[in-house]
C-alpha positions, 0 to 999 in steps of 0.5 A, a space after each residue: 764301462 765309460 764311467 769305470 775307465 774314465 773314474 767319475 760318473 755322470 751327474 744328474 742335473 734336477 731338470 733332467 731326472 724322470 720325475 716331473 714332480 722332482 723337489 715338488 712334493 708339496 700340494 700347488 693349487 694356490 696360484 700365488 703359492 705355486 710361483 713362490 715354490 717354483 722360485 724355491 725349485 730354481 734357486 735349489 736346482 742352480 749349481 747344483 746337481 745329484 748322484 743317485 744310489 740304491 741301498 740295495 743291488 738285488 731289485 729286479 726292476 732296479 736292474 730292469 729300469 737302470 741296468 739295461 735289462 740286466 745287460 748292465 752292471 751295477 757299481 757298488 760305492 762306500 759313501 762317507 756319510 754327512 749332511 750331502 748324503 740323504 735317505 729319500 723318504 716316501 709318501 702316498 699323499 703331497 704334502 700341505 703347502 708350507 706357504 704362508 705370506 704372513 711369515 718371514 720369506 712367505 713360511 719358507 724354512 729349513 724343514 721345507 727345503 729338507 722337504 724339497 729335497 728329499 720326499 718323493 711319491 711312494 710310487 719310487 719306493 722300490 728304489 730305496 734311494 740315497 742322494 748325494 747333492 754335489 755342486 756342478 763344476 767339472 763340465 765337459 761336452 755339455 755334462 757334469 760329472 763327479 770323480 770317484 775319490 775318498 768320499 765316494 770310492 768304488 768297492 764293488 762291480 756287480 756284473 748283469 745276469 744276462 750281460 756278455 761283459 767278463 771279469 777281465 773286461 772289468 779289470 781291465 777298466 779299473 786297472 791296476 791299484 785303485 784306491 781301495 779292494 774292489 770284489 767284482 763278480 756276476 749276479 743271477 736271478 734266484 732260485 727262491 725269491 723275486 730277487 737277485 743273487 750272486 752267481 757262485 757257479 761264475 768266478 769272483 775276483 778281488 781288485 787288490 787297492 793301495 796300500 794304506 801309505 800309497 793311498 796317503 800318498 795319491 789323496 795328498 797329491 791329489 789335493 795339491 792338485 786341486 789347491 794349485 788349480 784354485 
């Protein structure tokens, strides 16, 4: 509910995700090697940080493990695809050490940071991960946060099956006008798989977003903003 009435959501800086393998993906039993990729991973992680996303909202364990025991709500976003979203590929195996100090910068390449940042144990499969990387400028209280914006616009609200949250209280958060539709409804277990589904015995609504010509309008200001705050 924070992250609806405040408009942006928290995020995640490498050294605080729950994976202690995070941008490790590769075999370290090499001393010399281990510290050359361990300087890699610091460089990577500066000034930068991830917003974590599903490709699906149906997991049980999604909404068991992130969704405070399906007492939570999942957002649901329209992400405007370019070379800062990435598909997190998964592999049972760490990969072979791409270190080599008889190639220029010890045999660290463009493919070995695309590794880095996107191979993660197969043991996260269930996720279905896509990543966002974004820099970490707006900073308050101790924690980054990235603003929902046409890059990144909500457009749906999916309400936990045991959760005592009402369409209202999540309308209420939204408010009036968001940039674009906004479907929010409840989900529940289903009835012939281990999945979940929507609730259509509970209500639906519909956030009517701007109209196009507003919508211009709010993305022109708010870039004037930005310009006027640099």
């Amino acid at each position: 509910m924070k992250s609806l009435w405040e408009k942006r959501l928290k995020i995640a800086e490498y050294a605080d995700l729950n994976d202690p393998f995070e941008l490790l993906p590769f075999r370290q039993t090499d001393k010399e090697a281990r510290a050359h990729i361990n300087t890699v991973v610091k460089v990577l992680s500066n000034g930068h940080g991830v917003l974590c996303f599903s490709e699906s909202w149906r997991s049980t364990l999604m909404w068991a493990h992130y969704g405070d025991k399906h007492k939570g709500m999942c957002l649901g976003f329209e992400i405007e695809d370019g070379p800062h979203l990435t598909k997190i590929d998964y592999v049972s195996k760490r990969l072979p050490s791409p270190i080599d100090f008889r190639k220029p910068l010890g045999g660290i390449d463009e493919a070995m940071l695309v590794n880095c940042l996107n191979v993660k144990h197969s043991g996260w499969k269930y996720e279905k991960e896509r990543r966002l990387r974004v820099s970490l400028d707006d900073q308050r209280d101790g924690i980054y946060y990235c603003s929902f914006n046409s890059v990144m616009e909500l457009r749906e609200v999916i309400i936990g099956a045991r959760s005592s949250l009402s369409i209202v209280d999540v309308a209420e958060a939204v408010g009036t006008q968001p940039e674009s539709d906004i479907e929010v409804w409840t989900a529940r277990a289903a009835h012939g798989a281990f999945n979940m589904c929507m609730n259509l015995e509970l209500p639906k609504q519909v956030i009517v977003g701007l109209k196009p010509e507003m919508k211009r309008q709010r993305q022109l200001a708010e870039m004037l903003r930005q310009h006027v705050k640099k």
